[in-house]
Backbone as a chain_set.jsonl record, in Angstrom:
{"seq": "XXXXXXXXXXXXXXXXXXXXXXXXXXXXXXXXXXXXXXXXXXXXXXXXXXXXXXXXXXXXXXXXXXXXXXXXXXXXXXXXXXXXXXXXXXXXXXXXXXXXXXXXXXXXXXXXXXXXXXXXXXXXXXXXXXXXXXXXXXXXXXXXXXXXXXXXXXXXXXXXXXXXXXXXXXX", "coords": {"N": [[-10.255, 57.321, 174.682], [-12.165, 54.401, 173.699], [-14.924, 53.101, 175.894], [-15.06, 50.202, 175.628], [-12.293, 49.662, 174.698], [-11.151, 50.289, 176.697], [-11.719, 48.942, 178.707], [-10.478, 46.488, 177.627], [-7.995, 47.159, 177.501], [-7.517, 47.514, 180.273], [-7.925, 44.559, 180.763], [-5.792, 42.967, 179.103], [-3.434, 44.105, 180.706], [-3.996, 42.861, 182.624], [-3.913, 40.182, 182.512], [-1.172, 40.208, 181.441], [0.264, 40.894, 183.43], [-0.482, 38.59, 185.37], [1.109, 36.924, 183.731], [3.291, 37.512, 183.664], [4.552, 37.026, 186.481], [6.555, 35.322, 188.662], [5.921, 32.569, 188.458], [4.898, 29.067, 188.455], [3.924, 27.889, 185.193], [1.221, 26.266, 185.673], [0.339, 27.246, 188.293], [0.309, 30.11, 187.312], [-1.523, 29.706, 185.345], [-3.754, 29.062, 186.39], [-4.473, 31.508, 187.914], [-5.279, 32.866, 185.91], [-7.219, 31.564, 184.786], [-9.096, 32.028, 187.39], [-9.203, 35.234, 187.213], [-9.937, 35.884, 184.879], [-12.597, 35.057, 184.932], [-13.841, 36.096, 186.93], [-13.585, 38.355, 185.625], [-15.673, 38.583, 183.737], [-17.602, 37.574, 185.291], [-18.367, 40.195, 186.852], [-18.934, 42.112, 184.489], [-20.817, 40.996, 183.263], [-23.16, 40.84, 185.339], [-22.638, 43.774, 185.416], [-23.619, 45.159, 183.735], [-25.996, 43.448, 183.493], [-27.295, 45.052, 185.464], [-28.595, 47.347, 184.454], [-30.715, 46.911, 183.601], [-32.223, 44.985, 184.554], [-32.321, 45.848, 187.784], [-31.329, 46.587, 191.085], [-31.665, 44.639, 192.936], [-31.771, 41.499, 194.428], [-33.109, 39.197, 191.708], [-34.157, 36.744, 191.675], [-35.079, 33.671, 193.306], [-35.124, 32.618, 196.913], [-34.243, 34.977, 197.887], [-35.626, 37.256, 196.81], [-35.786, 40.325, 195.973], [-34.396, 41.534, 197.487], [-32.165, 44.097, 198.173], [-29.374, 45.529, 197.32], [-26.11, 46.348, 198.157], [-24.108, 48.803, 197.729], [-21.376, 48.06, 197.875], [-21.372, 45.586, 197.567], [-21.918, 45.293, 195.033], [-19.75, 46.285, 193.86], [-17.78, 44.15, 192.802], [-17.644, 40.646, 191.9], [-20.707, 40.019, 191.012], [-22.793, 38.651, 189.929], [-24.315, 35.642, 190.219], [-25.262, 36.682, 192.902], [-26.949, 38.871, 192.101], [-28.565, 37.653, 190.351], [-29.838, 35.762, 191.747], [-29.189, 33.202, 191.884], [-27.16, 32.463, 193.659], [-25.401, 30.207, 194.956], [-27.151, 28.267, 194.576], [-28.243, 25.687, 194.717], [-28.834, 25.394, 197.674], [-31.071, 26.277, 197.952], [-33.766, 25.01, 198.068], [-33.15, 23.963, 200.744], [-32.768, 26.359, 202.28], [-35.482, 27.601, 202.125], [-36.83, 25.243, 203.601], [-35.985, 26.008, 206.2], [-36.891, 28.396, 206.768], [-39.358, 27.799, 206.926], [-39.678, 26.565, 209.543], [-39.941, 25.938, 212.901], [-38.045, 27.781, 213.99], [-36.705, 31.219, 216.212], [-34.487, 31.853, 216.751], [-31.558, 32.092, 214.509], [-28.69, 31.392, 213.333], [-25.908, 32.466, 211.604], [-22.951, 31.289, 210.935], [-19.787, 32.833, 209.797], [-20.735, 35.144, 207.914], [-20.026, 36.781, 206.311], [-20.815, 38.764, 204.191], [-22.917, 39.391, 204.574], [-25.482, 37.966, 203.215], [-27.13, 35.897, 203.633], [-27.741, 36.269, 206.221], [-29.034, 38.792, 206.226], [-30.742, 38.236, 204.149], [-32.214, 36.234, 205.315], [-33.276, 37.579, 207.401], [-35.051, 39.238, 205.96], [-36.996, 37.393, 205.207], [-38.004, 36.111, 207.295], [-39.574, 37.673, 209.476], [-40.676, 37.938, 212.058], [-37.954, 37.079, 213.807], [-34.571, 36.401, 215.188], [-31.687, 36.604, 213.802], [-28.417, 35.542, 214.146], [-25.534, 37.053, 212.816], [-21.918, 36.129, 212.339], [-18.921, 37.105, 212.045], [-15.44, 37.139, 211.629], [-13.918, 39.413, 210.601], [-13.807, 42.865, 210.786], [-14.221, 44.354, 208.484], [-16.279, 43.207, 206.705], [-18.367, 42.484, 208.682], [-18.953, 44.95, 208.945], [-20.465, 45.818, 206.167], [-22.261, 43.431, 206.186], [-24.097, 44.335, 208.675], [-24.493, 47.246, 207.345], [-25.936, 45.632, 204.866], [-27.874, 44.992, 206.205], [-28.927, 47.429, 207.189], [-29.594, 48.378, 205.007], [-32.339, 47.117, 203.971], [-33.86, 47.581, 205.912], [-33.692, 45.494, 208.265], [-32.335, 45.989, 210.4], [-32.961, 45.392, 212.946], [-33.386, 42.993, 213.649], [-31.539, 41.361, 212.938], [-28.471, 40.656, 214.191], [-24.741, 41.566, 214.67], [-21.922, 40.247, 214.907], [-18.8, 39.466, 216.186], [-16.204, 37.075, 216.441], [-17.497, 33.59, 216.739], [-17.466, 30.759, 219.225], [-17.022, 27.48, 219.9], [-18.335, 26.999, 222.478], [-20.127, 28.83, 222.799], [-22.087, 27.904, 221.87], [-23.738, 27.082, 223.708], [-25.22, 29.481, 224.859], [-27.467, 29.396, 222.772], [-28.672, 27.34, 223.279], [-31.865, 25.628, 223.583], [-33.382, 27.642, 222.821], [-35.147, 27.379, 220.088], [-33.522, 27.612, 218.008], [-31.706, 27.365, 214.686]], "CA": [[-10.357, 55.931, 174.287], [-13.193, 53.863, 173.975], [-15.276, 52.435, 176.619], [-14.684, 48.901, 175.605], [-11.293, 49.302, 174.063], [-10.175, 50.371, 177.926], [-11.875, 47.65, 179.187], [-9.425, 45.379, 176.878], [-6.744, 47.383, 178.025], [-6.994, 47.024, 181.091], [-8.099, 43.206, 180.705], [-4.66, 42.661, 178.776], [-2.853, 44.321, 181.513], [-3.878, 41.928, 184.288], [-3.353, 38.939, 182.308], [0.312, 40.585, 181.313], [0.995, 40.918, 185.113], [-0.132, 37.154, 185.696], [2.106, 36.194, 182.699], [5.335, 38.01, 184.336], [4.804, 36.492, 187.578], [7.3, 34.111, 188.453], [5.065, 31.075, 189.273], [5.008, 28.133, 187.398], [2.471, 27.895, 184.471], [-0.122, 25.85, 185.833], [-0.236, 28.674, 188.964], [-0.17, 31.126, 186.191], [-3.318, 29.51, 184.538], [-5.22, 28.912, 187.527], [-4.695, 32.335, 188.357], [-5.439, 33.409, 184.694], [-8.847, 31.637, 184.88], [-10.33, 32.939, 188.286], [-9.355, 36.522, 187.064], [-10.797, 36.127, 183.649], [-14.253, 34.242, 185.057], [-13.665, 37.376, 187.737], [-13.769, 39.546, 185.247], [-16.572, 37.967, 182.786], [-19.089, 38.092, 186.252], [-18.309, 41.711, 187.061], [-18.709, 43.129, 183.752], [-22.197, 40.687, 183.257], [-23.789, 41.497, 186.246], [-23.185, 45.631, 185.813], [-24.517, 44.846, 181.955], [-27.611, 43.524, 184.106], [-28.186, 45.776, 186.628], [-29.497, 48.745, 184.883], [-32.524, 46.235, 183.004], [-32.951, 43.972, 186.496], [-32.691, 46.75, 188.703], [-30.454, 46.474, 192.033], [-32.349, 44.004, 194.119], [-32.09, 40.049, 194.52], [-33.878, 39.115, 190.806], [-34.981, 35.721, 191.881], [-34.833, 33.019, 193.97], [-35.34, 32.777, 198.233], [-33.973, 36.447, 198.541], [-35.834, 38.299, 195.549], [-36.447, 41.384, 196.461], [-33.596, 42.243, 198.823], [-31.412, 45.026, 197.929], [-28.06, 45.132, 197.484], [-25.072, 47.949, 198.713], [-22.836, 49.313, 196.062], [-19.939, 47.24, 198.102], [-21.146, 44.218, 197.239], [-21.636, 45.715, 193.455], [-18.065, 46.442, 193.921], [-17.227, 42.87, 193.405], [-18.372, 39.928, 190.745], [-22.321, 39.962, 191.993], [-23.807, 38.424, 188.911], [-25.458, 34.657, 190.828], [-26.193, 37.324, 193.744], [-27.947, 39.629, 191.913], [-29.594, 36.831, 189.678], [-30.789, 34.955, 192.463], [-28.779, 31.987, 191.67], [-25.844, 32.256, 194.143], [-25.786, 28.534, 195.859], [-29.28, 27.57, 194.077], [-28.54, 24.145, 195.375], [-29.265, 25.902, 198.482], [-32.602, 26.966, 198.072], [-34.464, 24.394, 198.697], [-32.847, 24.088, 202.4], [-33.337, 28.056, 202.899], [-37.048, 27.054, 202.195], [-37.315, 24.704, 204.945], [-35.32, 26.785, 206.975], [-37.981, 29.527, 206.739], [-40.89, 27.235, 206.781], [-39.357, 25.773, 210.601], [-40.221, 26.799, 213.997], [-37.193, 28.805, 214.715], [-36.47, 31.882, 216.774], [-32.713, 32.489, 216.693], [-30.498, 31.794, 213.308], [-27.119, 31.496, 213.518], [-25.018, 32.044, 210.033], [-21.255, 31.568, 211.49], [-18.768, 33.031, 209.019], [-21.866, 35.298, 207.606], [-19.294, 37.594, 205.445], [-21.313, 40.533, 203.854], [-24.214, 39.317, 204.85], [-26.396, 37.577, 202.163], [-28.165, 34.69, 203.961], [-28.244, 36.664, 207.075], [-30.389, 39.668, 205.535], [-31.965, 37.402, 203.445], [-33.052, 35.555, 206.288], [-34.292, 38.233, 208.122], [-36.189, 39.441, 205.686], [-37.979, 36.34, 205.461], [-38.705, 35.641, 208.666], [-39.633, 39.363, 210.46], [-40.627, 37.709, 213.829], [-37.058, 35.737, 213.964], [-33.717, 36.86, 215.362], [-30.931, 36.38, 212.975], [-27.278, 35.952, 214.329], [-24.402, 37.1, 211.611], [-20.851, 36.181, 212.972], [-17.781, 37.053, 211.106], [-14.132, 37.823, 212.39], [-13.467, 40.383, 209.531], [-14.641, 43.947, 211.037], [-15.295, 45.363, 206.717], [-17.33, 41.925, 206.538], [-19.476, 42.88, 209.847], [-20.206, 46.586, 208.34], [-20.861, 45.274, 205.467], [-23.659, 42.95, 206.701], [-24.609, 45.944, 209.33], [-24.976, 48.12, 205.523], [-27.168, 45.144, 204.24], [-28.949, 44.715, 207.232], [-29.866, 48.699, 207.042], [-30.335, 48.941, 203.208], [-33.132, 46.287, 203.913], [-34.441, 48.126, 206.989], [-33.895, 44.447, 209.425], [-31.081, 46.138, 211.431], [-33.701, 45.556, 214.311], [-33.754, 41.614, 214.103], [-30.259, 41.095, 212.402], [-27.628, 40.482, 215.08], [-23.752, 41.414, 213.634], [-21.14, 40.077, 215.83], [-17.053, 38.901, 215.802], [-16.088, 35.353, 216.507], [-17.947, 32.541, 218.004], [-16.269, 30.107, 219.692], [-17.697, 26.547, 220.197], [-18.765, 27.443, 223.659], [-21.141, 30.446, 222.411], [-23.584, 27.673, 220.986], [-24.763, 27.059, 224.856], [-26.218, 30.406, 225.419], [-28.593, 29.55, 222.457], [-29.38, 26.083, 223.812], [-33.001, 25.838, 223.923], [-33.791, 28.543, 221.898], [-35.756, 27.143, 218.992], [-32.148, 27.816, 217.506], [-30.998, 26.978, 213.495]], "C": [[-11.783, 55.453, 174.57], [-13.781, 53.294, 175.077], [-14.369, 50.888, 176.619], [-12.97, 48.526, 175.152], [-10.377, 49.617, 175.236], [-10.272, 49.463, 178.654], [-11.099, 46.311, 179.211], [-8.243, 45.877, 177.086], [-6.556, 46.682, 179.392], [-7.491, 45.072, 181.636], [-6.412, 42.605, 180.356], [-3.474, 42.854, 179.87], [-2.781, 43.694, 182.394], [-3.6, 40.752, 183.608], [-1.745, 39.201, 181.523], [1.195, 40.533, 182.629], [0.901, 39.737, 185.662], [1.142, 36.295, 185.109], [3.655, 36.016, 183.243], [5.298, 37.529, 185.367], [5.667, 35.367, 187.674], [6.908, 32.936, 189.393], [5.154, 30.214, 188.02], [3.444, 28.306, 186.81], [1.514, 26.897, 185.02], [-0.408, 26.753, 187.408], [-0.866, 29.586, 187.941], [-1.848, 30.596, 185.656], [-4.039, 29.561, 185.553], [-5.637, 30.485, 188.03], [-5.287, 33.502, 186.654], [-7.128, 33.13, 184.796], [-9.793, 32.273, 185.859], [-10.324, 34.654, 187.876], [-10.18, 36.896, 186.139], [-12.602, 35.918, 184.042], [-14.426, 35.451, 186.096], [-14.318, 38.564, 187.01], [-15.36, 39.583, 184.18], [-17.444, 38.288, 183.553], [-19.404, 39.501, 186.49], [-19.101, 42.138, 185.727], [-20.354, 42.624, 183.473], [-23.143, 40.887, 183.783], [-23.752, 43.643, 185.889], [-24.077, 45.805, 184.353], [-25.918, 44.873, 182.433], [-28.229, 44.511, 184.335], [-28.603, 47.264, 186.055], [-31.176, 47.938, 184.056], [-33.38, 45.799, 184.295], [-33.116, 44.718, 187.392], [-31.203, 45.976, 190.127], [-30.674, 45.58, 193.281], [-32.008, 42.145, 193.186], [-33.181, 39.812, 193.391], [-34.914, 38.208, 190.93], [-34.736, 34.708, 193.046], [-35.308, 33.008, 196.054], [-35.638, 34.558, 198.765], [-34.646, 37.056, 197.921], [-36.292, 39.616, 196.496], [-35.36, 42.24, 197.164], [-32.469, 43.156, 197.661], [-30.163, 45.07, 198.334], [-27.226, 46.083, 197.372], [-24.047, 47.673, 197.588], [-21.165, 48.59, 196.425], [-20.35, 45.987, 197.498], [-21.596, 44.604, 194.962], [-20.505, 45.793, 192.875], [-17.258, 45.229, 192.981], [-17.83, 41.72, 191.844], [-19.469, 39.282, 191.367], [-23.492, 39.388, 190.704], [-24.777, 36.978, 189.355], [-25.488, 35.589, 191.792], [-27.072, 38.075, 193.569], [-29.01, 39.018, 191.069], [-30.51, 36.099, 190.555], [-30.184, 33.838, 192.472], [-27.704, 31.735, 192.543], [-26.457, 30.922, 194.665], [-27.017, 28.307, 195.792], [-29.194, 26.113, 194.414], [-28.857, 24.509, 196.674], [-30.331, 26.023, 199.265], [-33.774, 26.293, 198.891], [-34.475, 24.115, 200.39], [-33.425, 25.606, 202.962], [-34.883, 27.791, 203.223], [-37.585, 26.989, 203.704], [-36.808, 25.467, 206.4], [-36.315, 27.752, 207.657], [-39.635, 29.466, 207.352], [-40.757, 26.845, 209.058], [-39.842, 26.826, 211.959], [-38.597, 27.576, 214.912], [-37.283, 30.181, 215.266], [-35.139, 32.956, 216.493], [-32.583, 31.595, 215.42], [-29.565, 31.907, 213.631], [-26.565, 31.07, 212.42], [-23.486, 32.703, 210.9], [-21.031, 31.637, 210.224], [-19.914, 33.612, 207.699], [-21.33, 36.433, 206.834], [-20.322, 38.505, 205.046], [-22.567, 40.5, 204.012], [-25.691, 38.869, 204.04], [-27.282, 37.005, 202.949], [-28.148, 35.25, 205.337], [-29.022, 37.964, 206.913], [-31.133, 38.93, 205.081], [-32.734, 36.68, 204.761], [-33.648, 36.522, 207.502], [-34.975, 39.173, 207.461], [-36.946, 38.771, 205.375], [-38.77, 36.105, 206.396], [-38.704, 37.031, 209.72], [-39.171, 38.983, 211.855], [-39.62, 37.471, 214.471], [-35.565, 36.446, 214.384], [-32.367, 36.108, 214.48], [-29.765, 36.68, 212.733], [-26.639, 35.885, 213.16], [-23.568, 37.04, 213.026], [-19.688, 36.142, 211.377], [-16.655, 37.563, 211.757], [-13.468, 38.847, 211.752], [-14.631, 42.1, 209.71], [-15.192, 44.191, 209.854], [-15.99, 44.292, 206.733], [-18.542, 42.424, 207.518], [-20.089, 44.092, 209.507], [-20.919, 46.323, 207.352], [-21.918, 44.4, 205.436], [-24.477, 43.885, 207.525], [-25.283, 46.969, 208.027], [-26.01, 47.241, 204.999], [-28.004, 45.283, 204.841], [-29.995, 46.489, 207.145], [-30.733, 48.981, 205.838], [-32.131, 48.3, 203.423], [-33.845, 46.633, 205.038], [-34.64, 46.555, 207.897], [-33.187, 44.544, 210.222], [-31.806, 45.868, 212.627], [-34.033, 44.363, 214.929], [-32.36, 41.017, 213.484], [-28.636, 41.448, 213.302], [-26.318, 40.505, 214.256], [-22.814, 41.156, 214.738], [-19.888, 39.805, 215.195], [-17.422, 37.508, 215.918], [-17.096, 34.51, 217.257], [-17.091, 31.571, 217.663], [-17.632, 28.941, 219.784], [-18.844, 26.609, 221.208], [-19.693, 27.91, 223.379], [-22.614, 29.168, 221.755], [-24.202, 27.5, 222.231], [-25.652, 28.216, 225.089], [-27.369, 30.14, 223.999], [-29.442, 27.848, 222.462], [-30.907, 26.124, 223.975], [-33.909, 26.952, 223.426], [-34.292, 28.648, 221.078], [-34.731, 27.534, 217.861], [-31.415, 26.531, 216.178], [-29.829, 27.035, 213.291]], "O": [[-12.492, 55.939, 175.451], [-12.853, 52.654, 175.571], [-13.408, 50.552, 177.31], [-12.484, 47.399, 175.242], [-9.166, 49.409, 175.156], [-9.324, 49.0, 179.288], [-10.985, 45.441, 180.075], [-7.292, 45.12, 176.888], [-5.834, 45.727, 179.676], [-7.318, 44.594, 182.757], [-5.834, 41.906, 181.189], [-2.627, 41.97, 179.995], [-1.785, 43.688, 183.117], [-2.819, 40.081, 184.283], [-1.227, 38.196, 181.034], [2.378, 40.239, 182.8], [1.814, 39.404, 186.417], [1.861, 35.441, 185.629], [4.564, 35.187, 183.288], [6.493, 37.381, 185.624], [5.573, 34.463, 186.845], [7.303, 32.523, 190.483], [5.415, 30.578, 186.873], [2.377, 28.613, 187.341], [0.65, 26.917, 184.144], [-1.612, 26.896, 187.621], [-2.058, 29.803, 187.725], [-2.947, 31.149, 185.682], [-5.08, 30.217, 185.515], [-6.763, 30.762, 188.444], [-5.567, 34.7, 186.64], [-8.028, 33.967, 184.86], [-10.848, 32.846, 185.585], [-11.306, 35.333, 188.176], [-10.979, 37.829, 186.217], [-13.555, 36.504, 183.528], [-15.586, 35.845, 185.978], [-15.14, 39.394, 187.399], [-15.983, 40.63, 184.002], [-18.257, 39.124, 183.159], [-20.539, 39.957, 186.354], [-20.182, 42.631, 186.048], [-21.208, 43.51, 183.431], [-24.156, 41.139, 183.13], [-24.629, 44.478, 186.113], [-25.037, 46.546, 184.14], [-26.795, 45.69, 182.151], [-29.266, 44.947, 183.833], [-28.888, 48.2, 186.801], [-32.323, 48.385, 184.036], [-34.476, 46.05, 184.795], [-34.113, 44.473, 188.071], [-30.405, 45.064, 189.912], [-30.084, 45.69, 194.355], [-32.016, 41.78, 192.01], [-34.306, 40.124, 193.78], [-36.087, 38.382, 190.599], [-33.969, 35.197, 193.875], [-36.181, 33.867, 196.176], [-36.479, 35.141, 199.45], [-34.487, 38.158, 198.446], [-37.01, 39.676, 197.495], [-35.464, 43.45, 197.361], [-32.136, 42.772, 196.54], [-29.787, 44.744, 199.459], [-27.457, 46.854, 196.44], [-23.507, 46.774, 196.944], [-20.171, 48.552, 195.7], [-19.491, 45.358, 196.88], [-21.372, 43.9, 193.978], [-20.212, 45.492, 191.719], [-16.153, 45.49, 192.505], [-18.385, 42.241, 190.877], [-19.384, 38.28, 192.078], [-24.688, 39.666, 190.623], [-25.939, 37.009, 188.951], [-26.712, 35.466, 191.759], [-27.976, 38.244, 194.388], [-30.122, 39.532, 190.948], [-31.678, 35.832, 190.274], [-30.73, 33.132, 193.321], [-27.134, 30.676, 192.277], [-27.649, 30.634, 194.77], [-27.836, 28.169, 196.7], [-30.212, 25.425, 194.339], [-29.449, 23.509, 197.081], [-30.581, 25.959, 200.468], [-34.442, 26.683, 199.848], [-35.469, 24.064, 201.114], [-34.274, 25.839, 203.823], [-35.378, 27.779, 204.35], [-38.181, 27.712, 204.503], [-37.373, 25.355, 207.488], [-36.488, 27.848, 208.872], [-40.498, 30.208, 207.82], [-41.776, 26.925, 209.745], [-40.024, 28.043, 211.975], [-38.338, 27.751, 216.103], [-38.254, 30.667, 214.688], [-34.935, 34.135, 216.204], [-33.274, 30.594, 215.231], [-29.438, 32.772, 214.498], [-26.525, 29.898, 212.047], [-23.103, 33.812, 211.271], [-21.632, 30.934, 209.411], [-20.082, 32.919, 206.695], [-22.212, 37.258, 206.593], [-20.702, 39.142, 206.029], [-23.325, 41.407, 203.669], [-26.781, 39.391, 204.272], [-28.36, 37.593, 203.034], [-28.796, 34.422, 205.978], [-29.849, 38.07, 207.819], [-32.278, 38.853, 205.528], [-33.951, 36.784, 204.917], [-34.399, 36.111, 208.386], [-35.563, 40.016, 208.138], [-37.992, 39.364, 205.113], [-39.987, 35.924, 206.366], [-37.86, 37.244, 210.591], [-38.193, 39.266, 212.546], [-39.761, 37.505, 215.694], [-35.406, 37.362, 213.577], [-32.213, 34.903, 214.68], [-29.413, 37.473, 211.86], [-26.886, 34.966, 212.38], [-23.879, 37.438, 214.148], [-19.665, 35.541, 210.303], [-16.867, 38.506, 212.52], [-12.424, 39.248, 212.267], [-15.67, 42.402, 209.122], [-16.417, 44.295, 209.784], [-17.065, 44.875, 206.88], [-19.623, 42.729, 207.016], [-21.279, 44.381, 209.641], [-22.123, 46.546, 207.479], [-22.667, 44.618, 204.484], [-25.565, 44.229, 207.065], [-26.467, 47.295, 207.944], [-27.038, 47.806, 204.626], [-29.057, 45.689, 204.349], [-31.212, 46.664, 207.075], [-31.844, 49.472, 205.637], [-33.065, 49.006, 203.044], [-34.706, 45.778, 205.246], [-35.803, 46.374, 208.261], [-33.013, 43.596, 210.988], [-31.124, 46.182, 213.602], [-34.595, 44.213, 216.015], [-32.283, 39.819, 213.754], [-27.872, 42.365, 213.003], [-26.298, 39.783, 213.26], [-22.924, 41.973, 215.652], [-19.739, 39.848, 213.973], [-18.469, 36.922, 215.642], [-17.45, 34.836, 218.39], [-16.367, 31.349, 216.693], [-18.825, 29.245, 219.758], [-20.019, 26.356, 220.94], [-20.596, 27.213, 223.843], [-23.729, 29.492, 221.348], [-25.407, 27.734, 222.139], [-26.794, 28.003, 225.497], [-28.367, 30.836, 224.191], [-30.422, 27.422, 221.852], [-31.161, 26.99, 224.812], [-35.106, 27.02, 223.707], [-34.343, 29.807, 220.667], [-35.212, 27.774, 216.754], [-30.895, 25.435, 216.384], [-29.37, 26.663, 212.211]]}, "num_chains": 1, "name": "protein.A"}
């Protein structure tokens, strides 16, 4: 079978398995649209990535390189550069500031905590996430991008945990 004509198979197939679910139709749709707009980013982004190449295209991060897990996945505003472009401008100042320590709580695969330490070399740059595949997964960015050496990957913080960076020139 064709490339594209398996593609539409198995496109038909997942919106056949939403259909049969026994949820009421406006579940059904809602779950019809994130799969379809699911499936629309995936297939746009891998379309990209052999012209754009495999790295952050534009934006704060350009440049940074990105692990075949998070390719895995619908990576088309991460690999454009555009994920949370209302963002940007804060990252900026972020970058521009006299910080030390970062702290991205709930820092899932690790975007804005690689990205931010490859911005800022000198700068220590806590990731926290309570999802061990989330923590390797930033650990994997953090290596792809060679900042495993200023890119902190931890479990939970707790309220408490912001005293030890009290005084710290701490974002």
């Amino acid at each position: 079978m064709h490339h594209s004509a398996a593609r539409a198979s198995q496109i038909l197939a997942e919106v056949g398995n939403i259909l049969k679910m026994d949820e009421p139709d406006t579940e059904k749709l809602r779950r019809l649209w994130v799969t379809l707009a699911f499936i629309q980013n995936f297939d746009l982004a891998n379309a990209m990535a052999p012209m754009i190449g495999d790295k952050v295209f534009s934006g704060p991060f350009k440049g940074m390189k990105l692990t075949r897990a998070i390719k895995d996945g619908a990576f088309c505003p991460i690999l454009l550069g555009t994920y949370e472009h209302e963002l940007h401008p804060t990252i900026e100042r972020l970058i521009a500031g006299p910080y030390r320590h970062i702290l991205n709580i709930g820092s899932g695969f690790g975007y804005y905590s690689t990205g931010l330490a490859l911005r800022m070399p000198n700068d220590v740059v806590h990731g926290f996430d309570t999802d061990p595949k989330e923590q390797q997964r930033s650990r994997d960015m953090a290596a792809l991008n060679n900042v495993q050496d200023h890119s902190k990957i931890s479990g939970l913080f707790k309220g408490e945990d912001f005293a030890s960076y009290d005084g710290k020139d701490t974002f």
